[in-house]
BALOBA-1460 file (C-alpha; in Angstrom, 3 decimals):
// residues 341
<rec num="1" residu="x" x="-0.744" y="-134.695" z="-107.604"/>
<rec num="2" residu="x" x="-2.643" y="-133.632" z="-110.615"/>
<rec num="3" residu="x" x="-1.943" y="-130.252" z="-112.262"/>
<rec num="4" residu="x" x="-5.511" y="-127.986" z="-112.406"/>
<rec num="5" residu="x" x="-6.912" y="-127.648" z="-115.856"/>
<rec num="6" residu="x" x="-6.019" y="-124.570" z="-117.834"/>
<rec num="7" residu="x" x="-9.600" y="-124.636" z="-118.901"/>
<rec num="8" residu="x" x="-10.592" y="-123.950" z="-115.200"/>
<rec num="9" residu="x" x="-9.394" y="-120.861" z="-113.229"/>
<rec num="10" residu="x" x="-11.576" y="-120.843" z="-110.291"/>
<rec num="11" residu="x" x="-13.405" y="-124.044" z="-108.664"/>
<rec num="12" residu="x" x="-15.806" y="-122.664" z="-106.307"/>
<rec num="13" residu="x" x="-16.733" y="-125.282" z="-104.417"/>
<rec num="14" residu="x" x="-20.106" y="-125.327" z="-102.164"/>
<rec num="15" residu="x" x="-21.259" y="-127.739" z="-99.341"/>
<rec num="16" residu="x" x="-24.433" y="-128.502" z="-99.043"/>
<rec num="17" residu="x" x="-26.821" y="-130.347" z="-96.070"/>
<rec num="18" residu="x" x="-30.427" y="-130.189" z="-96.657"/>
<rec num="19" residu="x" x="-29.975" y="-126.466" z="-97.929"/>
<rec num="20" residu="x" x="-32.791" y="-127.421" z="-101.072"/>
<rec num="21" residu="x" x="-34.049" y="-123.874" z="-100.134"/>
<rec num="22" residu="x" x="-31.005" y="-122.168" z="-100.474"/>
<rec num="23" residu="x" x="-28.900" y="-123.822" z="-103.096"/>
<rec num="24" residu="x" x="-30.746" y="-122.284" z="-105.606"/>
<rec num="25" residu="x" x="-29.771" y="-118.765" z="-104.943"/>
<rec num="26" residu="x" x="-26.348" y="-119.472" z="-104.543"/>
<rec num="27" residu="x" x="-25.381" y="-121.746" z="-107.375"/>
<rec num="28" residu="x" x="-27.001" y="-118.516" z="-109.643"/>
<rec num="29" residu="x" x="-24.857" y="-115.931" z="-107.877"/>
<rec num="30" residu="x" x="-21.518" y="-118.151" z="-108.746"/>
<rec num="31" residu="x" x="-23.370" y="-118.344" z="-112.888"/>
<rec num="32" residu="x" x="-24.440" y="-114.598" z="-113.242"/>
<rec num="33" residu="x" x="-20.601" y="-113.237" z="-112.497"/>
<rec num="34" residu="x" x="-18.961" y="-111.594" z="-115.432"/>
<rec num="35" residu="x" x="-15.688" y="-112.210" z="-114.606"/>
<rec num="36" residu="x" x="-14.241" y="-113.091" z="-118.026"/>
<rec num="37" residu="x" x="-12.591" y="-116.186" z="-116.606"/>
<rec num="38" residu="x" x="-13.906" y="-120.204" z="-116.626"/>
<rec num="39" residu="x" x="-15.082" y="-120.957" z="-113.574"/>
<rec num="40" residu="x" x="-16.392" y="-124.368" z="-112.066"/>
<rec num="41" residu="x" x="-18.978" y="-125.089" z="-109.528"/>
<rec num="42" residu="x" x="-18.605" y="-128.470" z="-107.657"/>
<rec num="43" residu="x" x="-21.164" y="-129.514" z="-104.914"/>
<rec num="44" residu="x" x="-20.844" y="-131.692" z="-102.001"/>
<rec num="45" residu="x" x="-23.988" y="-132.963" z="-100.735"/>
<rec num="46" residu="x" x="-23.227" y="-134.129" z="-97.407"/>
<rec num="47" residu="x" x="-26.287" y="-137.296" z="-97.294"/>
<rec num="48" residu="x" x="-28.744" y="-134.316" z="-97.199"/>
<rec num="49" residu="x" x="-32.375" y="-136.061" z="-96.136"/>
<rec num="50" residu="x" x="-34.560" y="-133.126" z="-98.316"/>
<rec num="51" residu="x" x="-33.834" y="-134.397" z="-101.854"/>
<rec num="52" residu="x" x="-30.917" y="-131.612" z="-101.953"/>
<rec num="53" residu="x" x="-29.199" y="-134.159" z="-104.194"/>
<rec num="54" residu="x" x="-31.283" y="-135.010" z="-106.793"/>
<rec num="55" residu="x" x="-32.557" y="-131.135" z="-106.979"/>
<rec num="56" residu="x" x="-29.797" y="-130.035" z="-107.697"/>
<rec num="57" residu="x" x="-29.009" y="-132.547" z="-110.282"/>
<rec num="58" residu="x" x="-32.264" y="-132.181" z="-112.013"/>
<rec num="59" residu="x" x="-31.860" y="-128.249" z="-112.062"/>
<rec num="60" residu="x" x="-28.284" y="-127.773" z="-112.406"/>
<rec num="61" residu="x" x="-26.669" y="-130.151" z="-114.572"/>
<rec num="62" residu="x" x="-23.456" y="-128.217" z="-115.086"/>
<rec num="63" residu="x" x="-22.113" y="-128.972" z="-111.486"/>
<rec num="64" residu="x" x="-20.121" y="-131.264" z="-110.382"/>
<rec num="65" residu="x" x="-22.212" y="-132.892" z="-108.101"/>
<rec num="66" residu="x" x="-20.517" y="-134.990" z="-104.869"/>
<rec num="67" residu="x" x="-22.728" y="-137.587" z="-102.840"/>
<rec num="68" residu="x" x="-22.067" y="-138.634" z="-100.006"/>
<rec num="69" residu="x" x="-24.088" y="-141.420" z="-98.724"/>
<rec num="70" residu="x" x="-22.988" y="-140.927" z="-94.968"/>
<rec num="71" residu="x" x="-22.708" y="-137.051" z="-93.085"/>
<rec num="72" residu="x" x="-19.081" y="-136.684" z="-92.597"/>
<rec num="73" residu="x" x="-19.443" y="-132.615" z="-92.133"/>
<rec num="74" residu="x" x="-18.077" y="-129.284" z="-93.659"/>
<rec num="75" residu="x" x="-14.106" y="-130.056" z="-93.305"/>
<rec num="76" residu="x" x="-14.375" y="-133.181" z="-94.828"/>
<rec num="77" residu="x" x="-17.001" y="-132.068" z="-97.924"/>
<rec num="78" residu="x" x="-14.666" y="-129.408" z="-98.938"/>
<rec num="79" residu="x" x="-11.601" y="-131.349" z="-98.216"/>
<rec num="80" residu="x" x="-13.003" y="-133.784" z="-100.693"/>
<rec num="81" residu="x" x="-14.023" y="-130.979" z="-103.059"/>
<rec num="82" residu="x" x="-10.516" y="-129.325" z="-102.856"/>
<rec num="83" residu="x" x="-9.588" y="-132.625" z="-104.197"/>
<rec num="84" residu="x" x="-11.210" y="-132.929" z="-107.079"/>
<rec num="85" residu="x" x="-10.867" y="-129.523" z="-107.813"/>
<rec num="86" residu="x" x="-9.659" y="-128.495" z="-111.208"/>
<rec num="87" residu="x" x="-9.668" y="-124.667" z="-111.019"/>
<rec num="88" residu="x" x="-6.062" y="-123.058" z="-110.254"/>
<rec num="89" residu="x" x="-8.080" y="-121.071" z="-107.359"/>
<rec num="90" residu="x" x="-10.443" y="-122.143" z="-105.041"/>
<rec num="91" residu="x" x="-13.637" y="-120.220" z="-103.666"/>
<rec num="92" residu="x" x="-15.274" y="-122.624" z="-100.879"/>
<rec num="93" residu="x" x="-18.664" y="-120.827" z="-100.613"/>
<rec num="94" residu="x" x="-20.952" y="-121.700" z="-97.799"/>
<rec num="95" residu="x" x="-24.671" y="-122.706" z="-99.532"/>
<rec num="96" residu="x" x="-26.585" y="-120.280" z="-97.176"/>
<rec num="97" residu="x" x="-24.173" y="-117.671" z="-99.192"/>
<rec num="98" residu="x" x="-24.669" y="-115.454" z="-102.284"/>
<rec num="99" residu="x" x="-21.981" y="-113.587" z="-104.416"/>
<rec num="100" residu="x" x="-22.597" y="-109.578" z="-105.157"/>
<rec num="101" residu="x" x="-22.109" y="-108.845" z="-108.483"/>
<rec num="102" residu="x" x="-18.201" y="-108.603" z="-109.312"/>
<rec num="103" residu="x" x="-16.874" y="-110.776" z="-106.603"/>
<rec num="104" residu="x" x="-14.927" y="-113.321" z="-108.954"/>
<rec num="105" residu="x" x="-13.491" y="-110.880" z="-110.894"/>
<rec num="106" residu="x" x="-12.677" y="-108.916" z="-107.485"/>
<rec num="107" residu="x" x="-11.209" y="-111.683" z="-105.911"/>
<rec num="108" residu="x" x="-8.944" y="-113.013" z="-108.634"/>
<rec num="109" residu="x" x="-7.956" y="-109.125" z="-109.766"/>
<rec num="110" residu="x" x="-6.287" y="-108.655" z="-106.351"/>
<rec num="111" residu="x" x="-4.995" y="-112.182" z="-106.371"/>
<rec num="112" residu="x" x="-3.139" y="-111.027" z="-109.918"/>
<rec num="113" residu="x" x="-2.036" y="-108.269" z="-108.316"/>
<rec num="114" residu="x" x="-0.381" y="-109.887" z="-105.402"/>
<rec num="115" residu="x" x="1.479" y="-112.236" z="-107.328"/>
<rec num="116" residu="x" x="1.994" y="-114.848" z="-104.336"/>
<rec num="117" residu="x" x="0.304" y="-116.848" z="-102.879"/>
<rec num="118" residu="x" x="-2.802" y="-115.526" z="-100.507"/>
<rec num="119" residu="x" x="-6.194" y="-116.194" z="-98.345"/>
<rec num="120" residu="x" x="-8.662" y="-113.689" z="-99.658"/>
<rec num="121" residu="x" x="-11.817" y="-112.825" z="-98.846"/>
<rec num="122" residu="x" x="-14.621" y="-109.991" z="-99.077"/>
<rec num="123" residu="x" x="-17.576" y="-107.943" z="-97.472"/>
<rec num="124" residu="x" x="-20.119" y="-109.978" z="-95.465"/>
<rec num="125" residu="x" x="-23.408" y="-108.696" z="-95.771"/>
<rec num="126" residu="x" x="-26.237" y="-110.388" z="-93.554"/>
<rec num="127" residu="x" x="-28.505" y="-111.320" z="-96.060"/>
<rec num="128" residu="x" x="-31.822" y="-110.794" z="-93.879"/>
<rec num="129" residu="x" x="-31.223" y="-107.115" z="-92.964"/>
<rec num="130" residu="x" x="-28.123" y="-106.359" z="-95.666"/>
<rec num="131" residu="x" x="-25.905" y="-105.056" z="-92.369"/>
<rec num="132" residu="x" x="-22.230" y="-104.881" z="-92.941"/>
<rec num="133" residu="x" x="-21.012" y="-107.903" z="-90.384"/>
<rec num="134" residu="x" x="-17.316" y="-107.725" z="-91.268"/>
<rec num="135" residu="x" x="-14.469" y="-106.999" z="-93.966"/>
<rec num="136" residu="x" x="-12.334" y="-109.898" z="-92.337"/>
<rec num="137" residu="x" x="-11.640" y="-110.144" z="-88.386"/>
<rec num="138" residu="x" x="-8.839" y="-109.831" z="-86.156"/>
<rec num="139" residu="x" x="-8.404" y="-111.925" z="-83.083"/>
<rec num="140" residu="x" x="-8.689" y="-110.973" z="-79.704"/>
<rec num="141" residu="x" x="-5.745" y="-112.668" z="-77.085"/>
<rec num="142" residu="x" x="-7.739" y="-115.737" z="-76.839"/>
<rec num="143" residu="x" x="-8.424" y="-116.270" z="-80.539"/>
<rec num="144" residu="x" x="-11.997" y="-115.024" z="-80.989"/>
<rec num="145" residu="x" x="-12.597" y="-113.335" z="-84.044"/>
<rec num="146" residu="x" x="-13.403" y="-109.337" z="-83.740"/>
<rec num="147" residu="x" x="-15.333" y="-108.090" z="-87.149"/>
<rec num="148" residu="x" x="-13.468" y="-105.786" z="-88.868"/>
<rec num="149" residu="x" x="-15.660" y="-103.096" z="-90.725"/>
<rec num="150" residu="x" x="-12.811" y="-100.808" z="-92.194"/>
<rec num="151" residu="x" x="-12.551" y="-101.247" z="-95.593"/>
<rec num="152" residu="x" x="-9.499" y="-100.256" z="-95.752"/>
<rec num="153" residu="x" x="-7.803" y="-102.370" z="-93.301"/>
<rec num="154" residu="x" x="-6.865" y="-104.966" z="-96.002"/>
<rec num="155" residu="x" x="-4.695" y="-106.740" z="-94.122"/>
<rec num="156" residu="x" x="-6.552" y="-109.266" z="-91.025"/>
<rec num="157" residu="x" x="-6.602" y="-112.638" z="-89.248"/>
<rec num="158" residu="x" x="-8.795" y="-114.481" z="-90.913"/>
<rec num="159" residu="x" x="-11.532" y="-114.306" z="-92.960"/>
<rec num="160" residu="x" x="-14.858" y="-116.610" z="-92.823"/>
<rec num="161" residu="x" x="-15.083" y="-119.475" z="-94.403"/>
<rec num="162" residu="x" x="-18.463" y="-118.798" z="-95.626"/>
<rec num="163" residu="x" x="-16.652" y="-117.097" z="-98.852"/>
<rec num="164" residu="x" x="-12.924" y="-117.735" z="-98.990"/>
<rec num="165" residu="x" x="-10.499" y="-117.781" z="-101.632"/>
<rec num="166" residu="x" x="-6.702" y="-119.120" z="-102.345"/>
<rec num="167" residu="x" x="-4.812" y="-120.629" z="-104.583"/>
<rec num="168" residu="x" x="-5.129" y="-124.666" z="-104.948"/>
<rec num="169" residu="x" x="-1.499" y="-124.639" z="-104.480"/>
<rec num="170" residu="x" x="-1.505" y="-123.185" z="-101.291"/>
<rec num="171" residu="x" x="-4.771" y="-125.070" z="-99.547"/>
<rec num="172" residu="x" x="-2.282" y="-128.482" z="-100.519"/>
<rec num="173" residu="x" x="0.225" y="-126.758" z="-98.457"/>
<rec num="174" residu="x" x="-1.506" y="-125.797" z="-95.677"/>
<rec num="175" residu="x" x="-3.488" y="-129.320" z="-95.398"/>
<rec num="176" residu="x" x="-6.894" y="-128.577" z="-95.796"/>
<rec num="177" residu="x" x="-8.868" y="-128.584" z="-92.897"/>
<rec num="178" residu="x" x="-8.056" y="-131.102" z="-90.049"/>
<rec num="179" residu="x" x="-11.373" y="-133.413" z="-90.784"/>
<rec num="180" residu="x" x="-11.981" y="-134.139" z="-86.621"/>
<rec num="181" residu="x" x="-12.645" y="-130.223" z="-86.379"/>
<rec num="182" residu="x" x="-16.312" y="-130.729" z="-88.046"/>
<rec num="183" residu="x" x="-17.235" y="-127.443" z="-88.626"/>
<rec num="184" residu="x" x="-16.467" y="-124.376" z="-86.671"/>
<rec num="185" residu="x" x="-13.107" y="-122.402" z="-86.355"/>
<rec num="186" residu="x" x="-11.640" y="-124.171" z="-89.538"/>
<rec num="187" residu="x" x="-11.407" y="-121.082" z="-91.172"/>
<rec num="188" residu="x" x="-9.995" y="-119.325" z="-88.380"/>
<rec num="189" residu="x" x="-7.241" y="-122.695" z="-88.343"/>
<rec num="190" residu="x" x="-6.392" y="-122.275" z="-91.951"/>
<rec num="191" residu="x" x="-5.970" y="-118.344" z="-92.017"/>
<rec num="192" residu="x" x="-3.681" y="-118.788" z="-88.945"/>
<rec num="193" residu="x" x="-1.560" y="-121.629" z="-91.100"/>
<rec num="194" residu="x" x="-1.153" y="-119.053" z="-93.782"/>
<rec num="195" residu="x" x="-0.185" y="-115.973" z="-91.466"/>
<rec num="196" residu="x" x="2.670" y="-118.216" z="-90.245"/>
<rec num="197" residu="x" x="3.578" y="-119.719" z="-93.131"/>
<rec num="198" residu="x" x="4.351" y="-116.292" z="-94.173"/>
<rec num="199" residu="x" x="0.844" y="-115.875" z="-96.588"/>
<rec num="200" residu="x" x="-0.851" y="-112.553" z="-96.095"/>
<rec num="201" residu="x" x="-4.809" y="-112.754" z="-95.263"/>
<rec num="202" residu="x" x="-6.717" y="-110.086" z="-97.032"/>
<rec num="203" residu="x" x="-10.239" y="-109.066" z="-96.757"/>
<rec num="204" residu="x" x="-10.845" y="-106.485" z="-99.887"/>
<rec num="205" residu="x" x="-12.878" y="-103.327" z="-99.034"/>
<rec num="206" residu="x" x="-15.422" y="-103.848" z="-102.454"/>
<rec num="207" residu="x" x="-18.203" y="-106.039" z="-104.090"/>
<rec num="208" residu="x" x="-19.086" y="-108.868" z="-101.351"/>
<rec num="209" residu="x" x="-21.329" y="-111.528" z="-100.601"/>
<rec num="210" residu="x" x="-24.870" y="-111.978" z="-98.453"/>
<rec num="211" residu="x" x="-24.658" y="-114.434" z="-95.547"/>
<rec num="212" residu="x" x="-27.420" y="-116.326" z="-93.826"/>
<rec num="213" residu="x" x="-25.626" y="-116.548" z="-90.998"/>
<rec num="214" residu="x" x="-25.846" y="-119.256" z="-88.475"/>
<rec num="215" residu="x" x="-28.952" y="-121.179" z="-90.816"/>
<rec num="216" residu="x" x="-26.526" y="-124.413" z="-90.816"/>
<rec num="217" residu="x" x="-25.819" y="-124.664" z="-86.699"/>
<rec num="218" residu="x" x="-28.048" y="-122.149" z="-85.548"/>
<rec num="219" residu="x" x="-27.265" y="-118.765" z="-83.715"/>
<rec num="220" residu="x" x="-24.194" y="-116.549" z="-84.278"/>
<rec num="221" residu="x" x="-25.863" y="-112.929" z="-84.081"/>
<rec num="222" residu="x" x="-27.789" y="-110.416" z="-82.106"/>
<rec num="223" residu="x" x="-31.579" y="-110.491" z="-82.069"/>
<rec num="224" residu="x" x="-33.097" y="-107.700" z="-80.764"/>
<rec num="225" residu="x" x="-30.087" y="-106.320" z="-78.879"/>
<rec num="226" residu="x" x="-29.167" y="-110.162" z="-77.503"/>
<rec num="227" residu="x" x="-26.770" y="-112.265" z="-78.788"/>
<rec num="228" residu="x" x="-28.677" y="-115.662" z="-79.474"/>
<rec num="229" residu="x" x="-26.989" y="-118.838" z="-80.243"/>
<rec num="230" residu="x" x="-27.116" y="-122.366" z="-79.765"/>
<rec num="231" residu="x" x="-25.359" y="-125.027" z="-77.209"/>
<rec num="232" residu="x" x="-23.724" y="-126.832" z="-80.315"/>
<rec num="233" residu="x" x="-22.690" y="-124.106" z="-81.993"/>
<rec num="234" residu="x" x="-20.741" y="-122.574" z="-78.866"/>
<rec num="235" residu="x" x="-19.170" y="-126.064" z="-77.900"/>
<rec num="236" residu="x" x="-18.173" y="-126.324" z="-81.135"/>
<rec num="237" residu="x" x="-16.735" y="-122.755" z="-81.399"/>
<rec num="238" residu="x" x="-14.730" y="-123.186" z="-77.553"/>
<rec num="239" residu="x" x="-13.327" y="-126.580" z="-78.767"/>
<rec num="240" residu="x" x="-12.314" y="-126.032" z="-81.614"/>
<rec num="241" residu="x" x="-10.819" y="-122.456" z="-81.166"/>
<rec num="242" residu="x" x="-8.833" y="-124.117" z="-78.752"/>
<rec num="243" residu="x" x="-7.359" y="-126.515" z="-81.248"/>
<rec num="244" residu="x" x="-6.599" y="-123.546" z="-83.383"/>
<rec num="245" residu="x" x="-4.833" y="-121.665" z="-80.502"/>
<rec num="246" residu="x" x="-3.052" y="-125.189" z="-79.748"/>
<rec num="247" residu="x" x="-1.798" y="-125.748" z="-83.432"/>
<rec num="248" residu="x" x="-0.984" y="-122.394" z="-84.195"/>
<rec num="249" residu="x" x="0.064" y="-120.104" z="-81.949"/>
<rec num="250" residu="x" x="3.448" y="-119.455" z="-81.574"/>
<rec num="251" residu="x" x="5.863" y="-120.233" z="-78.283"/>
<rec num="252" residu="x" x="5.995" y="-118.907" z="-75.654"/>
<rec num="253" residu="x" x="2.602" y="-117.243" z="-75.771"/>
<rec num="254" residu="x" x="0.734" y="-120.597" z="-76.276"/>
<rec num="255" residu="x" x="2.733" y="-121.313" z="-72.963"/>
<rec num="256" residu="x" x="0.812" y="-117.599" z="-71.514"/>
<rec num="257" residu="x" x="-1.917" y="-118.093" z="-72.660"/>
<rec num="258" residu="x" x="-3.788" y="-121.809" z="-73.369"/>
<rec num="259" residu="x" x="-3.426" y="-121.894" z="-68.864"/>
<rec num="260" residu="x" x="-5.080" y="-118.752" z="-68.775"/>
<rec num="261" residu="x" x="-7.683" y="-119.550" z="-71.745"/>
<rec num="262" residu="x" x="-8.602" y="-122.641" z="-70.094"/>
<rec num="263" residu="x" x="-9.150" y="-121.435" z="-66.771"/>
<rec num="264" residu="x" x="-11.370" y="-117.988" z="-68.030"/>
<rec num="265" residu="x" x="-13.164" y="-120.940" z="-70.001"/>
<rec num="266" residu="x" x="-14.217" y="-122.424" z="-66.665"/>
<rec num="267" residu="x" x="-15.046" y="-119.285" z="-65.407"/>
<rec num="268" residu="x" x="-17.689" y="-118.320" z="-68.049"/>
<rec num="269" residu="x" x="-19.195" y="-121.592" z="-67.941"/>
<rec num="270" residu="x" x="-19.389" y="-121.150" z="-64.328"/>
<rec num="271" residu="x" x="-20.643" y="-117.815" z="-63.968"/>
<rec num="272" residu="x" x="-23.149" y="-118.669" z="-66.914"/>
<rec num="273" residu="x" x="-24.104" y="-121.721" z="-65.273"/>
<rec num="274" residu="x" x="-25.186" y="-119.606" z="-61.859"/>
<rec num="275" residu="x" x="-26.465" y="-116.529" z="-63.519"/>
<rec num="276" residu="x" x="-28.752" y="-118.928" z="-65.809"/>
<rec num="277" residu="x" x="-29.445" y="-121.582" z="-62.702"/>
<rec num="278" residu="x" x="-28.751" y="-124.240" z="-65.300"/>
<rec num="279" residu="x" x="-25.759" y="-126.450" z="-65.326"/>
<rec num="280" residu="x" x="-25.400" y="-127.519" z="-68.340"/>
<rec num="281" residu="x" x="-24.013" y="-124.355" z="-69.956"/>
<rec num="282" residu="x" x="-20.463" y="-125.066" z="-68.004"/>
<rec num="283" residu="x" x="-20.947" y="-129.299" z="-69.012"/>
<rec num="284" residu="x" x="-22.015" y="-128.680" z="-72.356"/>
<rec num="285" residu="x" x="-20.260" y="-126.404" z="-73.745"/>
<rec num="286" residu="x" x="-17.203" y="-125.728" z="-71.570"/>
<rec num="287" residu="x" x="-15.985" y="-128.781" z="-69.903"/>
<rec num="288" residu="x" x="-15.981" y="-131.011" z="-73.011"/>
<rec num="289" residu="x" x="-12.694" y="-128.832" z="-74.033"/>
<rec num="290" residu="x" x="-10.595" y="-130.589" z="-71.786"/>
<rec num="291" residu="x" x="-11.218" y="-134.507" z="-72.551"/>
<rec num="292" residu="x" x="-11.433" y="-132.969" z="-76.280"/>
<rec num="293" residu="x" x="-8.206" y="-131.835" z="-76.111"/>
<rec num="294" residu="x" x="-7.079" y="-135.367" z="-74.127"/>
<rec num="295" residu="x" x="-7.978" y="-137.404" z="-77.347"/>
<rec num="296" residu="x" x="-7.160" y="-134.782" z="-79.844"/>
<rec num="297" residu="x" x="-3.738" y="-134.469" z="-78.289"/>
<rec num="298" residu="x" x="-1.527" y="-136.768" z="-81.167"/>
<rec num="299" residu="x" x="-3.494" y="-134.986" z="-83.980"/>
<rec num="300" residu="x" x="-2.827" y="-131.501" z="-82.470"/>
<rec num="301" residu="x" x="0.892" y="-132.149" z="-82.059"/>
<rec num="302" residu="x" x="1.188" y="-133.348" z="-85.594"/>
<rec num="303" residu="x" x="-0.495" y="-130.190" z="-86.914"/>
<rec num="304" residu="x" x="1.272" y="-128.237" z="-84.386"/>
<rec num="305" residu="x" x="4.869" y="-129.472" z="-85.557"/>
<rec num="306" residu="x" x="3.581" y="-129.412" z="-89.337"/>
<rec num="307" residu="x" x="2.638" y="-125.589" z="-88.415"/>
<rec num="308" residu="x" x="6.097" y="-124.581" z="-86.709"/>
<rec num="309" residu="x" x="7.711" y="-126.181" z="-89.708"/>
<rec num="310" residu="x" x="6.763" y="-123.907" z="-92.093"/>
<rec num="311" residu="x" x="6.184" y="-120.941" z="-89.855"/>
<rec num="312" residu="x" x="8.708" y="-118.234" z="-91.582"/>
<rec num="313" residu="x" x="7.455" y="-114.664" z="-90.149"/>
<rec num="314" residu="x" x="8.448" y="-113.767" z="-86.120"/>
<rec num="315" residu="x" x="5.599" y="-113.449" z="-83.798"/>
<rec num="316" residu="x" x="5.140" y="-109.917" z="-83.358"/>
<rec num="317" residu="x" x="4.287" y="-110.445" z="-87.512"/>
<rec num="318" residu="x" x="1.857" y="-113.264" z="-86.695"/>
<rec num="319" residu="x" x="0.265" y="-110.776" z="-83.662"/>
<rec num="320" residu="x" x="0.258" y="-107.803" z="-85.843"/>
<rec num="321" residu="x" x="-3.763" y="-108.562" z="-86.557"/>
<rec num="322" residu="x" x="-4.888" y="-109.422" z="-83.048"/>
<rec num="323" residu="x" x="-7.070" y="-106.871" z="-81.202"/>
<rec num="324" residu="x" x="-5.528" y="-106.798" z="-77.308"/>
<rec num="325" residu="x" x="-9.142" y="-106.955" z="-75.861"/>
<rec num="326" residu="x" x="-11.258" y="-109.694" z="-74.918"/>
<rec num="327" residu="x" x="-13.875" y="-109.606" z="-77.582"/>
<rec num="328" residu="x" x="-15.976" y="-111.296" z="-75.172"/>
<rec num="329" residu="x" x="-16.261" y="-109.102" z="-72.793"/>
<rec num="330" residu="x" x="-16.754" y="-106.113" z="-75.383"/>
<rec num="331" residu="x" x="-19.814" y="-108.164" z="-76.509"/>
<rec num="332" residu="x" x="-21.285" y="-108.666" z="-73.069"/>
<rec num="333" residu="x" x="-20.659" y="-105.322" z="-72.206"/>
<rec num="334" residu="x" x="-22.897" y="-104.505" z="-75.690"/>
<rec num="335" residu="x" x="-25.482" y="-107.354" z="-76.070"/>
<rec num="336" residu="x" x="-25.573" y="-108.777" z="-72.097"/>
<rec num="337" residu="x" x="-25.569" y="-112.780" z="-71.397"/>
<rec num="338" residu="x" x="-26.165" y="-114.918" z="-74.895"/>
<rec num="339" residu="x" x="-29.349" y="-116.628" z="-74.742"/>
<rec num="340" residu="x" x="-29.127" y="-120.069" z="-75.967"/>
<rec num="341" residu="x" x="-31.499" y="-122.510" z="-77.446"/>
């Protein structure tokens, strides 16, 4: 394994998929930080069909710029960045993302001050209306992520991958991200690798970053009042969760609660199914889980083993930043059914 540069503290690296529109903004937010540190900026262009690619190597000769001639999707693009990485941290920064002024220096000044190893993120901002979304999340029972807007928390389960930060050390560690995930819930994967490994997860309460939030899959936030998403973006968020709970979670709750997960997840797609007169909420989104898990189920013991290997805190540790409601039905108690698209 090759030692990072000592040129090169931070490698943020960005993936990109036809984001020519947004690249821009983000690959300036990473230049304009004064964070008296070198910092890199590698780009994976993930066979983008809107010239992303040669844009960005016209206008920003200074990255490190990735083709791939083939989509192979965001855990594989920043696996593949991670690799080539030179910095002795990591940023992976989603291209619909920008950086507030003094997040670099933010993020590495607490990860100086920890002095061990760490997942670290900031403030997301929604970057149409400038709304606080989170400081981190928790996890409800069932491993959907509940926003957490104290800034004072520090301490949560995971923080988005849209602007996450550790130490090059410890993403070799932990793995990466499992490549068959795609995209969706690696984040919440990798923060729940750390938290039993022993690593804290910290969302800071200062500086930030603006978020575009659900431009790549579509979805992922209210509109007017009602929560509005997409059919991939929810199958991909129910399978892979799953996987996450599968890996990680600790025994015997996994033994509590994946029966009890799977069978409200039949439930939902059910009642969303009748309430919507349209079947293919429960065969889209909800019964694909099962033969998912079916083929998955060699890969998820391997990462579950890996996991339990290097767990080293008890569970009531790894529980410590779950929230014991259903975030689910707190958010269709608030917003109503989801309307999808």
């Amino acid at each position: 394994m090759s030692l990072p540069s000592p040129a090169v503290a931070c490698s943020v690296c960005i993936a990109n998929y036809n984001g020519i529109g947004l690249i821009d903004a983000c690959i300036e937010s990473v230049r304009s930080q004064d964070c008296g540190f070198a910092v890199e900026i590698i780009v994976h262009d993930d066979a983008s069909t809107d010239g992303s690619a040669a844009h960005i190597a016209a206008r920003h000769p200074d990255v490190r710029l990735i083709e791939n001639r083939e989509n192979a999707g965001f855990c594989v693009a920043n696996n593949r960045m991670a690799a080539a990485a030179r910095g002795e941290y990591l940023l992976l920064l989603n291209n619909d993302a920008t950086l507030l002024p003094g997040a670099l220096a933010t993020l590495m000044a607490e990860a100086r001050r920890l002095g061990r190893p760490a997942i670290l993120g900031l403030p997301q901002f929604d970057a149409e209306s400038g709304e606080l979304l989170d400081v981190g999340s928790l996890l409800d029972p069932f491993f959907n992520a509940v926003p957490n807007r104290d800034p004072q928390r520090g301490e949560v389960a995971m923080v988005a991958g849209a602007c996450l930060w550790l130490p090059k050390t410890l993403w070799d560690e932990l793995g990466g991200f499992p490549e068959w995930f795609g995209s969706i819930a690696e984040d919440l994967y990798l923060c729940c690798r750390a938290r039993l490994a022993g690593h804290p997860v910290r969302a800071l309460g200062n500086a930030g970053y603006r978020h575009y939030v659900g431009r790549s899959l579509g979805g992922g936030k209210p509109l007017d009042g009602r929560l509005v998403t997409t059919f991939r973006r929810r199958a991909l968020s129910e399978r892979n969760k799953t996987f996450a709970m599968v890996a990680c979670c600790p025994a015997p709750a996994l033994q509590l609660l994946l029966p009890v997960h799977l069978g409200l997840l039949l439930v939902e797609g059910g009642l969303l199914s009748i309430l919507n007169a349209r079947l293919d909420y429960l065969a889209r989104i909800y019964l694909p889980v099962f033969p998912a898990l079916l083929r998955q189920r060699r890969a998820l013991a391997d990462l579950r083993r890996e996991a339990m290997r290097q767990r080293r805190p008890g569970g009531t540790d790894f529980f410590s930043a779950f929230d014991p409601l259903p975030y689910k039905l707190r958010m269709l108690l608030r917003h109503g059914l989801p309307r999808l698209t």
